[in-house]
C-alpha positions in Angstrom: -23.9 62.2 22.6 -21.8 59.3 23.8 -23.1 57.0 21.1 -22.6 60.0 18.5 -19.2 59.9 19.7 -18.5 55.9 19.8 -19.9 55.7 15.9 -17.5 58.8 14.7 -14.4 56.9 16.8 -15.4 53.7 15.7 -15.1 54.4 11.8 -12.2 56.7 12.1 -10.3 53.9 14.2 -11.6 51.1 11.1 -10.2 53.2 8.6 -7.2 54.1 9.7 -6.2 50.7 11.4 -7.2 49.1 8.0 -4.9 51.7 6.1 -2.0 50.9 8.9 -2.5 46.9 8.2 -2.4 47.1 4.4 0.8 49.7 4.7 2.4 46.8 6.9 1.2 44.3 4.3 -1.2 42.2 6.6 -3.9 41.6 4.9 -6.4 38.4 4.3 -5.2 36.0 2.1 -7.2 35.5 -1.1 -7.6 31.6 -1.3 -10.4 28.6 -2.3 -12.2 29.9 0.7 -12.3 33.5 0.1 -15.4 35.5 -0.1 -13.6 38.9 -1.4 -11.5 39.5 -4.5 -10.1 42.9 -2.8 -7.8 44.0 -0.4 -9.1 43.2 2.8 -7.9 43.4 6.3 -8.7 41.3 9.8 -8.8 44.4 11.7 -12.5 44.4 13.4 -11.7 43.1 16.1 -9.2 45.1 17.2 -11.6 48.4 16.7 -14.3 46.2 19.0 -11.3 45.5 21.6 -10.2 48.7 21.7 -13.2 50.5 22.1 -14.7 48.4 24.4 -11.7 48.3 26.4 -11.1 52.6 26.5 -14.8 52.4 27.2 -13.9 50.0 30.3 -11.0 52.2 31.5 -13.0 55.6 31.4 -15.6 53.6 34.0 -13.1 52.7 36.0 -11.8 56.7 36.3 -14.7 57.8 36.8 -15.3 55.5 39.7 -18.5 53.2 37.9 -18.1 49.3 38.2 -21.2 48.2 36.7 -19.3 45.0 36.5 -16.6 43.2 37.2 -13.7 44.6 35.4 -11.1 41.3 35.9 -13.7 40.1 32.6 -11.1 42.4 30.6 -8.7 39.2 31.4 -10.2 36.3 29.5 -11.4 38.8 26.9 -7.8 39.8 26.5 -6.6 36.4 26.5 -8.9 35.5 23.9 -8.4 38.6 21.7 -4.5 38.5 21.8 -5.1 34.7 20.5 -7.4 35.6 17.6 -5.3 38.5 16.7 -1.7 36.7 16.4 -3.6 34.0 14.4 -5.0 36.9 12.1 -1.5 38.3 11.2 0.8 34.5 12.0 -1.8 32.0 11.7 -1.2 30.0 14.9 -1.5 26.0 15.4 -5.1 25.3 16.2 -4.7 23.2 18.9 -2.6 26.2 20.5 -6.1 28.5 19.8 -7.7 25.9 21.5 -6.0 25.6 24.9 -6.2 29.3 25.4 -9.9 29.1 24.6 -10.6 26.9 27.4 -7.7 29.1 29.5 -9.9 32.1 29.2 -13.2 29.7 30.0 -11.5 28.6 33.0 -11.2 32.3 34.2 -14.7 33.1 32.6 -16.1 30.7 35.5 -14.4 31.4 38.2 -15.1 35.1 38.4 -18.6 33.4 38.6 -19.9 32.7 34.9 -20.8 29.0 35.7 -23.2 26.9 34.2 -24.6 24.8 37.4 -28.2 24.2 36.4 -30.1 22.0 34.0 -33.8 22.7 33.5 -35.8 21.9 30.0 -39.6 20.7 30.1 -39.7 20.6 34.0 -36.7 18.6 34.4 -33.9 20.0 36.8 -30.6 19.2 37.4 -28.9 20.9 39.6 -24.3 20.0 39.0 -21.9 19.2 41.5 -18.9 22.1 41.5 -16.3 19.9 39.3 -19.4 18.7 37.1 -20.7 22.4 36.1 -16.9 23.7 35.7 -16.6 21.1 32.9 -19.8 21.5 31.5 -18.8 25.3 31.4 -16.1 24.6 30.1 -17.2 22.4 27.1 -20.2 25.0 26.6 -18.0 28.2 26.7 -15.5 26.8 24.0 -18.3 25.1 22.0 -19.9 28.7 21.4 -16.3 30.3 21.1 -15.7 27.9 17.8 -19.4 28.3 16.7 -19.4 31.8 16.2 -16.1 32.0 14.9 -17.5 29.4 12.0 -20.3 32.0 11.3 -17.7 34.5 10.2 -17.8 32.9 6.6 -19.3 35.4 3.9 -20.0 39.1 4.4 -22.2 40.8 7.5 -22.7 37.2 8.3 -21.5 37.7 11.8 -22.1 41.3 12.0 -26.1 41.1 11.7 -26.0 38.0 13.8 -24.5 39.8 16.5 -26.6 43.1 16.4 -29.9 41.2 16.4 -28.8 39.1 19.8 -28.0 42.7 21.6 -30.8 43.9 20.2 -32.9 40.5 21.7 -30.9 40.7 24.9 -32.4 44.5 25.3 -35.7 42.7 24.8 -35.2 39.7 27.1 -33.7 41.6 30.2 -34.5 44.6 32.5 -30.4 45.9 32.6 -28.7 48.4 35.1 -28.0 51.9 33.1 -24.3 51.1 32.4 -24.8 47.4 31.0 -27.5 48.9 28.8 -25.2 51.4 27.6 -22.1 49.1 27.0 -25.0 46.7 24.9 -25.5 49.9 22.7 -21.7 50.8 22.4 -21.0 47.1 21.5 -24.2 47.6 18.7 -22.9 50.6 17.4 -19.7 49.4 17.0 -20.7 46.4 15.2 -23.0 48.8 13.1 -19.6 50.6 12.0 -17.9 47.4 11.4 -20.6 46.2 9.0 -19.9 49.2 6.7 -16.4 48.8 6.7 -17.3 44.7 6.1 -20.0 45.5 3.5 -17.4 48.4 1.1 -16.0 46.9 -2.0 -13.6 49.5 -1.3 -12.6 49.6 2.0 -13.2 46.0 2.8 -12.5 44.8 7.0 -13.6 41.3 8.1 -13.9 40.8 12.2 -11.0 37.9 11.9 -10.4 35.7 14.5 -9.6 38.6 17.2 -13.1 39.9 16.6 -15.3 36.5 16.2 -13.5 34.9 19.3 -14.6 37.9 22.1 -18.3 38.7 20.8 -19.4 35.5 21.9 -17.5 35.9 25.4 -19.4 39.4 25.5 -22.7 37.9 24.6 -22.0 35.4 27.4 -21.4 38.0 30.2 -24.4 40.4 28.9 -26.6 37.2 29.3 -24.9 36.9 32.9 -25.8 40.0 33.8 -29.1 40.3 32.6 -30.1 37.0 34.2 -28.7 38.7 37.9 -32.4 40.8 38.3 -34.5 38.2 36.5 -36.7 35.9 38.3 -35.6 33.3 36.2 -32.1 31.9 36.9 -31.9 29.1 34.4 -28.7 30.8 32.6 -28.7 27.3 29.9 -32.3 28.4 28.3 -31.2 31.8 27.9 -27.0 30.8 26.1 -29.3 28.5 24.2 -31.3 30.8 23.2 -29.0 33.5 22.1 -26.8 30.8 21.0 -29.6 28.7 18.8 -28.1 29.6 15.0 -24.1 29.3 15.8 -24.9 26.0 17.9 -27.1 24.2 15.4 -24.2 24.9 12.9 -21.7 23.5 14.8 -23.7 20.5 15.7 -24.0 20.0 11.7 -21.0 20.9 10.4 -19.1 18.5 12.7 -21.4 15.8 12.1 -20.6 15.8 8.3 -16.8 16.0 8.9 -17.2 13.2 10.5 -19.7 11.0 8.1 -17.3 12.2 5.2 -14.5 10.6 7.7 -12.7 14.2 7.6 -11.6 15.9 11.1 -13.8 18.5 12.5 -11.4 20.9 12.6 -10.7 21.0 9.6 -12.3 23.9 7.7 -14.7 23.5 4.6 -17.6 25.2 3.0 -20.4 23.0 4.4 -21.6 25.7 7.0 -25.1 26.8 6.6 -24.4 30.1 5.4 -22.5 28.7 2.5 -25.3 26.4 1.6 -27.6 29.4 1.9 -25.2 31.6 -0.4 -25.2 28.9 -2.9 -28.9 29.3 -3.2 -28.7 33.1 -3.3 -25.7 33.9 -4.7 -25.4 37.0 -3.0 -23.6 37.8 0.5 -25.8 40.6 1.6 -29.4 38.6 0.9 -27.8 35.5 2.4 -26.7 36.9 5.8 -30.6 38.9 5.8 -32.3 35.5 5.0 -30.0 33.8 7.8 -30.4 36.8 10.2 -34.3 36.6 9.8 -34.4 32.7 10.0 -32.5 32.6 13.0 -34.7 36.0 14.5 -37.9 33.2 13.9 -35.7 30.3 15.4 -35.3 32.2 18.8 -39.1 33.5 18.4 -40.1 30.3 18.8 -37.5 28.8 21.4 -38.7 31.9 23.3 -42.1 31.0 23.3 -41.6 27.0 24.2 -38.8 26.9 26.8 -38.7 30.4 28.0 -42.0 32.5 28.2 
């Protein structure tokens, strides 16, 4: 019933946020880069905050703590961030130092990277050395998914499969199983609203800065009754398609002698689009691909 409930919410609360942006006149810029010819708004995010967050709250009243609830801080910093650069279009270098404000916070309520281990070789990082490598990791991944937020569903199928993997991957406690299939059916909702020609409602910044912080702590938690404690393999491995794209899209910035933040259409899902020339067969074919990717990561590094 609770899930029956979260979808009903979820695309009540997309329509009429969407209908409040466009009366207010914030919409998403039609530019070179667009993917949409319509009226579309940024407000995913917010319906994916929202929820999540009233979902948090009624926990709390009810006296559950299936996890630590200061995580509603960094998620909040990083949602507040994405959202004023949805409507004002902040300064990225501004973006960036909350990013790695909220990553900061993200470790020390214990989300730290302090072990290496690929291939049988283990390192094992010094305090300062694993908050930095946190650090660069966490906002690494926060950028990466953001950049995967390019054409339609994109994102949204990207995200599902990973819940859907973590459910695989991990034994959970009742409530973080739960929040995984809120967080699913939420994005479910938000793919409609993303896919309509009619009612059109990307994720925007607020939406594609906070799933990768969610995917971070549900990896966190899952790892917490695993036998396994190497946390890398298992960001790597949910992390495998956003990463790789990252790697390559900086690395042609930078052979074109352009600055990587700088935003352009040489992301894999705009090469893939080129072939297909449609949004919905591209983000499948990407969505499957990188399925196969973390198939195969799965079997060499983790199994």
């Amino acid at each position: 019933m609770t899930y029956i409930i979260f979808f009903f919410v979820s695309l009540a609360l997309n329509y009429a946020l969407r209908k409040l942006f466009i009366k207010k006149n914030i919409v998403d810029a039609i530019n070179h880069r667009s993917s949409h010819i319509v009226k579309a708004t940024r407000t995913g995010g917010l319906v994916l905050f929202t929820l999540l967050l009233a979902y948090t709250i009624f926990l709390y009243v009810q006296g559950i703590q299936p996890y630590d609830f200061s995580i509603i801080i960094p998620i909040s910093i990083l949602f507040i961030t994405g959202l004023y650069d949805d409507i004002y279009h902040v300064d990225f270098g501004l973006k960036f130092i909350f990013q790695i404000i909220a990553a900061k916070i993200l470790i020390d309520l214990g989300y730290v990277i302090d072990i290496f281990s690929f291939f049988g070789i283990e390192l094992e990082f010094s305090r300062i050395i694993s908050q930095v490598i946190s650090i660069i990791f966490y906002v690494s991944i926060f950028n990466a998914y953001n950049f995967i937020d390019g054409i339609d569903l994109n994102i949204h199928l990207e995200t599902i499969k990973n819940l859907i993997l973590l459910l695989i991957i991990f034994n959970y406690k009742i409530e973080i199983e739960k929040l995984i299939l809120i967080t699913g059916i939420i994005m479910i909702t938000n793919a409609l609203f993303n896919y309509s020609k009619k009612l059109k409602v990307f994720m925007g910044d607020s939406g594609s800065l906070i799933i990768p912080l969610v995917l971070i702590i549900f990896v966190f938690e899952g790892i917490k009754i695993n036998p396994d404690q190497n946390i890398i393999k298992y960001l790597m491995l949910i992390f495998v398609y956003p990463i790789f794209d990252l790697v390559r899209v900086v690395i042609i910035r930078l052979r074109n002698r352009n600055s990587p933040f700088i935003a352009d259409k040489n992301h894999l899902h705009h090469f893939v689009e080129k072939k297909i020339n449609n949004h919905f067969l591209s983000s499948i074919t990407l969505t499957v691909l990188s399925a196969i990717i973390q198939c195969i990561v799965y079997l060499l590094i983790i199994n």
